[in-house]
N, C-alpha and C positions, 0 to 999 in steps of 0.2 A: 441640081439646085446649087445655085450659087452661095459664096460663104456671107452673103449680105443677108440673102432669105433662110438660111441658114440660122444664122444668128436672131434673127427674128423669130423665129421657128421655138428657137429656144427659149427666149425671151418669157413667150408664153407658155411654157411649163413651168420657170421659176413658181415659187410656192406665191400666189396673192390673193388679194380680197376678194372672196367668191361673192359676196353682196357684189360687188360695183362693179362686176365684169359681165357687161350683155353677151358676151360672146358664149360665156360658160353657162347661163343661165338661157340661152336660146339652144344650146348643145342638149343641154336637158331637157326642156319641154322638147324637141324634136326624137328623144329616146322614148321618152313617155309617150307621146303620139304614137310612135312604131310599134311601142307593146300593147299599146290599146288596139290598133287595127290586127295583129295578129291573131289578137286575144278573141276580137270580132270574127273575125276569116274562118275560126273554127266551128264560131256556130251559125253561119252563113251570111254573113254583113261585113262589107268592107269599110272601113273606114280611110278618104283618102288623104296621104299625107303629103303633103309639100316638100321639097327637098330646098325650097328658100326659105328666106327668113321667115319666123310665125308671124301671125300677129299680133300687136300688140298687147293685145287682150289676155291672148293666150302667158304669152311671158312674165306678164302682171301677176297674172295667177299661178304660176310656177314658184315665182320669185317671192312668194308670201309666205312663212310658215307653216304648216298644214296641221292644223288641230282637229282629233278626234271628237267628231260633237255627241254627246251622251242624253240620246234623245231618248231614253226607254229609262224610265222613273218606277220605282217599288212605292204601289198605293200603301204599302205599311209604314215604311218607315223613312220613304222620300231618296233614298241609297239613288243614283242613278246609273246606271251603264251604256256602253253604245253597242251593244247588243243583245239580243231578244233569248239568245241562249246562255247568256251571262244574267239576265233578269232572274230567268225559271230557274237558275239553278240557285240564286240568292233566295227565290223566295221560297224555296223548300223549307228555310230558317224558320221561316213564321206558320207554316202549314204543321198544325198537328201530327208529330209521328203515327205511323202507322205499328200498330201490333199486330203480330202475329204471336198465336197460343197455342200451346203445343198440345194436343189431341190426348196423351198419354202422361203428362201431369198437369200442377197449374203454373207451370215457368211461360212466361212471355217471353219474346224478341222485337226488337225494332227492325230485325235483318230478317230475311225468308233464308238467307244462305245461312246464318248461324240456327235458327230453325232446326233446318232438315242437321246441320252436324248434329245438334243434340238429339233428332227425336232417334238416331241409330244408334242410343243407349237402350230406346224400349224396342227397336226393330230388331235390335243385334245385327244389323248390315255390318258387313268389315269388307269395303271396298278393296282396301291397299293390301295388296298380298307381300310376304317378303319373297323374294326371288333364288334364298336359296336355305330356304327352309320354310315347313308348312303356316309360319305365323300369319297372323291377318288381320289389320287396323280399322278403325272406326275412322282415324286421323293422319293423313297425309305424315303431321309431326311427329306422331307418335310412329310412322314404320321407318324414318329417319332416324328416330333414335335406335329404334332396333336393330337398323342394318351395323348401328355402331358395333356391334356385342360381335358381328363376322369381321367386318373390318380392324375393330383391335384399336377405332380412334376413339380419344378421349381429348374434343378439343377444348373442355373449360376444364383449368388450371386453375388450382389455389395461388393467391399473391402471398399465402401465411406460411404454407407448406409445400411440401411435394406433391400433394394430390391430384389428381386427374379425375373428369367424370364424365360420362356420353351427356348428361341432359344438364341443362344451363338452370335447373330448378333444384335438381341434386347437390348442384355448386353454391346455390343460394344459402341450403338448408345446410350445407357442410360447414360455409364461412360463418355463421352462427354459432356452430362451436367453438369456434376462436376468440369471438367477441363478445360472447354471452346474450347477445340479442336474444330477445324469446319475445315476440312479437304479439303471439294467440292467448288468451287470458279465459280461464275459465268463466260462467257466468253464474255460476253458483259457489264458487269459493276465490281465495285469491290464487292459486295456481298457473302459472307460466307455462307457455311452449314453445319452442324454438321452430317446430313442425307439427302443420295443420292437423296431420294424422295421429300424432299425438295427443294431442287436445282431444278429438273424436273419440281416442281411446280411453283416454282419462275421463272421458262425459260418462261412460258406460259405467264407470264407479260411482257416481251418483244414480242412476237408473237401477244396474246390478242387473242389466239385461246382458245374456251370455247364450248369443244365440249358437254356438258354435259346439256342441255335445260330442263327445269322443265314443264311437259302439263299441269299445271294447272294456272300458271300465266307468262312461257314464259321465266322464269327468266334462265340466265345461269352460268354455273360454268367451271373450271378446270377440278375438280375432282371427280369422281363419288360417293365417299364416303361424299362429301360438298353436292352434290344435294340430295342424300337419307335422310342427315340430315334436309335437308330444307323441302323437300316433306311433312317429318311426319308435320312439323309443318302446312300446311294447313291441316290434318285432325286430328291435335292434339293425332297424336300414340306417345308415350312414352314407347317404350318396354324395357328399362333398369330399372331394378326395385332395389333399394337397400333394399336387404337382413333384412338389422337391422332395415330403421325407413317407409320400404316402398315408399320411394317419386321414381317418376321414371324420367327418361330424355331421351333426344333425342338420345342421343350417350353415348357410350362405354367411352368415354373420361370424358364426363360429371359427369358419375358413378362412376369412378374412384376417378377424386378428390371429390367428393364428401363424399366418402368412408372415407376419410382421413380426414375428421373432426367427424367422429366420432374415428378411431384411436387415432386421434392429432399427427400422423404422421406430420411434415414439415423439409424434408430431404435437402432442400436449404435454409442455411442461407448465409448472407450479409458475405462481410468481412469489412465492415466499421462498423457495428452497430448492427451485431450479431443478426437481426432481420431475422424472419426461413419461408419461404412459403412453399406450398403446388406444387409448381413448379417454372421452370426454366423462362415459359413466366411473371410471377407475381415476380421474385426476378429480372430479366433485368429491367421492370419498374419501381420500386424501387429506383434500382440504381443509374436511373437516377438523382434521388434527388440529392445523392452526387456528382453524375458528370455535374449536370448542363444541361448536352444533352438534346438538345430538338430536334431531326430529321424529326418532319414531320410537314413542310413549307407551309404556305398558297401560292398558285400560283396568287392569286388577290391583298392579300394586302404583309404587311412584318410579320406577325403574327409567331411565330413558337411554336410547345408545344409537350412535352414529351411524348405523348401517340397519338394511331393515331384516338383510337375513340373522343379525345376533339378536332381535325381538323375535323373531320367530321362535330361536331356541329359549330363551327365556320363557317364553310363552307356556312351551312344555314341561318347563318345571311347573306353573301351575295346574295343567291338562293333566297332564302326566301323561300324554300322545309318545310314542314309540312309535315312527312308521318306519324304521330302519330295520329290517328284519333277517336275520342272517338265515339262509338257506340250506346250514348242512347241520344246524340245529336250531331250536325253537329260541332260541335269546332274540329281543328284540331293545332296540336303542333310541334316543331321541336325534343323537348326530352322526351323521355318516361319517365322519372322522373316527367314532367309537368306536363302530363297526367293521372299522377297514382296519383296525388295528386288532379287534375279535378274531377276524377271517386271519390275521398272520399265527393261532391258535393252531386251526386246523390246517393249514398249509406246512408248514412247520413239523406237524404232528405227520404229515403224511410224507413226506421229507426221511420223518427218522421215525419209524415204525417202533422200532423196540423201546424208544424213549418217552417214557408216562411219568413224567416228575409226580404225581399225586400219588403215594403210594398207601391202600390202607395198614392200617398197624394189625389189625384182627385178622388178618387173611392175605393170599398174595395178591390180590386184584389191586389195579394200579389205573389212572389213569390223565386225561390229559389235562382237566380243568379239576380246579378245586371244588366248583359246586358240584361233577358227578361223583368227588369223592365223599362231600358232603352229603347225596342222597344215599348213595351205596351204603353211606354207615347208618342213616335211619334208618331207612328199609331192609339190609339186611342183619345187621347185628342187634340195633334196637331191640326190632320184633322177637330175637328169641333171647336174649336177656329178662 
């Protein structure tokens, strides 16, 4: 090629007006020809193409726009698309959902796949196994969160604190303590909840339905996770054990804070006085200081007080209830504080054997409480006077 055709050559690549150049717009219709006969050749029709110029016809029509025409119309509401599978799927909009009812309550669904998830609450199916332990899920998500408990992730983070938590719902109900949100509203009183399971619980005080009975002393509960807690303590199981100093307790929850005095984690402080707990139940109390609140009311007298286990003890001055019972003699108490300091009587006493501060005056008998030296002088010196 010489540098004349050369230059010409080039000329026509510079960038210009694709409208006014027949040259580029016959380049085109002659590509588009080519893919249509090949497109033919496969399902056995050739279409033949010229290797000169088209015709005119042909380039006209190239050279125009191409607009999608939207021949397929919705008889509801006029919508139109240019396709027939774009139509049906619009007009699902107007077509009556479909139900489906679940066999085993009366919950509908608009889904067959949401369905079948809930009816293997009354099947008990648990498809999803864990792979390295015997558990087994109803839900895909739910054996995702479980594998979290092997693996050790915790990937929703508090933005308030340090917390970490396997389920993005845990995180929900967590960030609620920080903000006081309580979302759930009783429907029989005014009562808030921060957690739906909550509120549930707190429904059962209005009902007074406790389906949950203890076989060893009869006792009942709400919740089945209150009555496991309770059980261990008649045969004193402790199976939460902490890690660092050994001590173990009843519950999960127990271990937890627990945990966190050795941390010195305390991610709730006050906003009056900057004072920091270990939770959200121990900084509401608190607070009351500053607010004065005192919500739980004697029903006998006018008494009211900040916390609901010192109504309890007040309570017992009017019962006259003693369930604090010391077991190396018959005294019995209304607060376990009395009694732990009773019990330092006989410990004490058994410590130092020869030492019976109570001594009688009538005789040498001597011994460790005042009241058995009180009885000993009715009973023994009274009577033969």
């Amino acid at each position: 090629m010489n540098a004349t055709s050369r230059n010409e050559a080039e000329q026509k690549l510079l960038p210009h007006e694709y409208d006014g150049c027949d040259e580029c717009l016959a380049a085109n219709a002659r590509l588009i020809a080519r893919t249509l006969e090949e497109v033919s050749s496969i399902h056995g029709q050739g279409i033949p193409v010229s290797n000169g110029p088209l015709p005119q016809s042909v380039t006209d029509d190239v050279s125009q726009p191409r607009v999608k025409r939207k021949g397929h119309t919705c008889g509801e509401c006029g919508a139109q698309f240019n396709t027939k599978r774009k139509l049906r799927s619009h007009s699902r909009i107007h077509a009556a959902p479909k139900v489906y009812k679940c066999s085993g309550c009366d919950l509908i669904f608009h889904q067959p796949s949401r369905l079948k998830k809930h009816f293997r609450i009354h099947s008990g199916e648990k498809p999803y196994k864990c792979s390295s332990c015997d558990a087994a899920f109803s839900h895909m998500a739910s054996l995702k969160g479980h594998m979290r408990k092997h693996t050790g992730e915790r990937p929703f983070k508090c933005p308030m604190c340090d917390s970490a938590f396997r389920l993005k719902e845990t995180l929900k109900n967590h960030v609620r303590l920080h903000t006081g949100e309580k979302p759930y509203h009783c429907m029989v009183c005014d009562a808030t909840f921060a957690q739906y399971a909550n509120l549930k619980t707190h429904a059962l005080t209005h009902s007074g339905e406790k389906s949950y009975q203890c076989h060893i002393c009869g006792r009942s509960y709400a919740r089945k996770n209150h009555l496991d807690r309770h059980v261990r303590t008649h045969g004193g199981e402790r199976p939460f054990v902490c890690p660092v100093c050994g001590s173990a307790f009843f519950s999960q929850y127990e271990l937890k804070m627990h945990n966190m005095t050795h941390t010195g984690q305390k991610p709730f402080a006050c906003v009056e006085c900057d004072t920091r707990f270990i939770s959200s139940s121990e900084l509401r109390r608190h607070f009351r200081i500053h607010s004065g609140e005192k919500p739980y009311e004697c029903t006998t007298c006018d008494a009211k007080f900040a916390e609901k286990q010192a109504l309890k003890m007040h309570i017992r001055s009017h019962t006259g209830e003693k369930p604090y019972k010391c077991h190396l003699c018959d005294a019995a108490f209304a607060m376990l504080s009395t009694l732990n300091s009773h019990i330092k009587v006989h410990t004490e006493a058994a410590d130092n054997l020869d030492k019976k501060p109570f001594k009688c005056s009538l005789c040498s008998a001597s011994f460790y409480r005042k009241c058995d030296l009180t009885k000993h002088s009715t009973k023994a010196h009274t009577a033969k006077t």
